[in-house]
C-alpha positions, 0 to 999 in steps of 0.5 A: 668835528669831522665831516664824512659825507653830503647830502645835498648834490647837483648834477648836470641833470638839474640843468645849472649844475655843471658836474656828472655824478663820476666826477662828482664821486671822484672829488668826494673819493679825493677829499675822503668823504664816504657818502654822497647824496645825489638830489638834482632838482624835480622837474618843474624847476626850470630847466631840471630833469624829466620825470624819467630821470628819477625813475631810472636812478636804479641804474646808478651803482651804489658805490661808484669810486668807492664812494657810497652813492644815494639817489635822491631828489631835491623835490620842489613844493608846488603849493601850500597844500603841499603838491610836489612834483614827483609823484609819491611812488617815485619818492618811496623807490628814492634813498633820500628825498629833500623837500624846499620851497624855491621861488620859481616853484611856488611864491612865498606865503605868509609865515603860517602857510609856510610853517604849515606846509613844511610841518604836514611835509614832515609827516610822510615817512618819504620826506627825509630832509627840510631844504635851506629852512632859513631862507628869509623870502619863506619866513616860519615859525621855528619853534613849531617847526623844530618841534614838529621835526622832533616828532617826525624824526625829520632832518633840517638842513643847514644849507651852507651855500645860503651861508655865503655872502655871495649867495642870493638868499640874504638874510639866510645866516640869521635865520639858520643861526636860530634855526640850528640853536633851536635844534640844539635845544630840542636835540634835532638832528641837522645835516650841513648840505653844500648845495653843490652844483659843481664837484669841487663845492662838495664838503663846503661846510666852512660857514655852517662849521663856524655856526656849528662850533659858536653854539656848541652843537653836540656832534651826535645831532651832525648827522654828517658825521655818521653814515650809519647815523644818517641811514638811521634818519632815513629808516623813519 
């Protein structure tokens, strides 16, 4: 299964991240990739972007080193009434918006909260992506939620940086193990997001590959396989 593109990228812009997006599109240029999404965090991550930031990605080419270019946000979840902090007609005028639940944004409810939120989510045709779904400090009800992705014809990530054994969120391989087996079964479309936040972890996917190959997971529901397959998602 080749992989072509990624869609969860960190510049500079989200304050712990330490490439620009050139050199950014330079590195996925030398690994052959086609497509990278560039969603630095939402403002009211620590540290991240001001609200301008998003607002001016019009600025950003559509291609840079003949590398497809999406200018997109990591939006972050203010509360379980689902409050973002970017504003909607910010997020219409993006190419590809991921919604997640961190830590520093909102404290982690019970399974029922976060299963809700995430679900109503789902339902505005600008939210495209579910960010690191397995994470186990937002535990959710996988079977509601691989349903709901199904009706709204949204993408759950597979986050391989969660995937890491140095990562911080522990407990996250089982949880998206199950997550992808369900998507599997209930042909749901999953992308595999690096996470980057350096240029060099662009197209990491090793984990969440192996994960991949063990459950059998048609490659037409790896929507990292296929740009068109992906602008199909994004269309919704």
């Amino acid at each position: 299964m080749k992989l072509i593109l990624d869609t969860h990228c960190h510049t500079i812009a989200s304050g712990h991240a330490y490439s620009t997006i050139q050199e950014m599109a330079a590195y996925a240029k030398e690994i052959g990739f086609k497509l990278i999404a560039i969603t630095d965090h939402g403002p009211k991550m620590p540290g991240s972007a001001h609200i301008l930031h998003f607002k001016n990605l019009r600025v950003v080419p559509k291609e840079i080193e003949g590398v497809e270019i999406l200018k997109g946000v990591e939006v972050n979840i203010m509360n379980h009434e689902g409050r973002l902090d970017i504003p909607e007609g910010v997020l219409r005028g993006l190419d590809i918006v991921i919604a997640s639940l961190h830590q520093p944004c909102i404290k982690p409810g019970k399974m029922e909260e976060n299963t809700n939120v995430l679900i109503n989510l789902m339902k505005l045709p600008y939210i495209h992506i579910i960010g690191h779904s397995g994470n186990p400090a937002y535990p959710v009800d996988i079977e509601r939620l691989i349903n709901a992705a199904k009706e709204h014809k949204t993408l759950i990530e597979i986050n391989n940086s969660s995937l890491k054994p140095e990562t911080f969120r522990v407990g996250s391989k089982e949880n998206c193990y199950n997550i992808l087996k369900a998507c599997r079964d209930k042909g749901v479309g999953v992308v595999v997001g690096s996470d980057a936040h350096m240029a060099h972890s662009i197209g990491k996917f090793s984990v969440a590959l192996e994960m991949i190959k063990d459950l059998n997971v048609p490659e037409e529901l790896v929507i990292n396989t296929s740009v068109d397959r992906l602008k199909t998602y994004l269309k919704k």
